[in-house]
N, C-alpha and C positions, 0 to 999 in steps of 0.2 A: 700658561705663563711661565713662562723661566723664574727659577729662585737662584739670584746671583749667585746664594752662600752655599749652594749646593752644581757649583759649577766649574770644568776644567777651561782654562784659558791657553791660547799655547801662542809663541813667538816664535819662529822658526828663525833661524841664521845659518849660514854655512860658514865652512872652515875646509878648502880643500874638497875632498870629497867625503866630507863629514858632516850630518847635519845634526843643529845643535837645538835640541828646542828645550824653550823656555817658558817653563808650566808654574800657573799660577790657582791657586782655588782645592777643590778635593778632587778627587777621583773615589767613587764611590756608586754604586749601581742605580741605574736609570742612566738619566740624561746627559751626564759626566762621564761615564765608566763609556757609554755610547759616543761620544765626542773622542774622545781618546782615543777609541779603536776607527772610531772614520778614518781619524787623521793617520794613524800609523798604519793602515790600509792605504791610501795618496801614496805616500811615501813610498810604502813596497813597490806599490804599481807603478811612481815615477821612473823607478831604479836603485832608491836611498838604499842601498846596504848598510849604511854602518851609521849608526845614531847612539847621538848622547843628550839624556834625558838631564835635565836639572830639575832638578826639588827642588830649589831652595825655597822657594815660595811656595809648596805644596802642604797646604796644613795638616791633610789628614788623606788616605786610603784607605779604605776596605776590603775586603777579602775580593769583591768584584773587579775593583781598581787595582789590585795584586793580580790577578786571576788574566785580566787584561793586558797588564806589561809582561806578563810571561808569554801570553802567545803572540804579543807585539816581536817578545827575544829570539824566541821560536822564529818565528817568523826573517830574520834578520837573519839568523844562524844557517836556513835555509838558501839564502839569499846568495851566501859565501859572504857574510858580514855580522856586525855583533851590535848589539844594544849595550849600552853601558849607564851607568848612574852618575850624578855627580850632587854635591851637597844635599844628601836631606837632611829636615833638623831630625833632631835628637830623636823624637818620638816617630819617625818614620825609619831611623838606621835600627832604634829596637825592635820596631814591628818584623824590619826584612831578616833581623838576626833571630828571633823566636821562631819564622816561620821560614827555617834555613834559606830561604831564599839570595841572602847575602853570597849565596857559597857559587850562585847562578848566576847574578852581577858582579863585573868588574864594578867597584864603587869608588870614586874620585872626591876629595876636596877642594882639587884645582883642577879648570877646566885645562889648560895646556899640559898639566900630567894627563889628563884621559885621551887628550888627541892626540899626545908621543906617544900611547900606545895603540891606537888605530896605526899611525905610521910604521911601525917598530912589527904590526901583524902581517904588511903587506907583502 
């Protein structure tokens, strides 16, 4: 049985050839952390190079759900494209900045700053 509060939800949109998804719930090991990487696995294999993740409705990740958007970046980087972040709260921009990860993310507060600079790489 699925436990909602232990779950990632995603919305995808496009913008050009940027795709924007919008994550709701934790990322967190098991069945989340696993959702997560399906989907940004789709993505590769459709052709999406260049993605921006929104946090803002991400309450919390773990070391798994870390561990996962870096070979998600990886992954993108590969691709000739980049993963990028956009809004997390407070307790998810400390976590990326303790676990330098911040220095690995472009990190956005505005989506249309993060997709001037997808434009501005091409």
């Amino acid at each position: 049985m699925r436990d909602p509060l232990n779950n990632v939800q995603s919305v995808i949109r496009h913008s050009g050839d940027v795709v924007i998804v919008d994550l709701t719930g934790r990322v967190t090991a098991g069945e989340s952390a696993s959702t997560f990487r399906e989907m940004m696995q789709k993505l590769a294999a459709a052709g999406h190079k260049n993605v921006l993740l929104n946090l803002k409705d991400i309450s919390y990740i773990d070391s798994m759900g870390l561990g996962e958007m870096v070979d998600a970046c990886t992954t993108t980087r590969k691709l000739g494209g980049d993963l990028k972040l956009m809004n997390p709260q407070k307790r998810i921009a400390n976590l990326l900045e303790m676990t330098h990860l911040a220095s690995l993310f472009a990190i956005f507060a505005e989506e249309q700053a993060a997709l001037d600079t997808f434009a501005a790489s091409r």
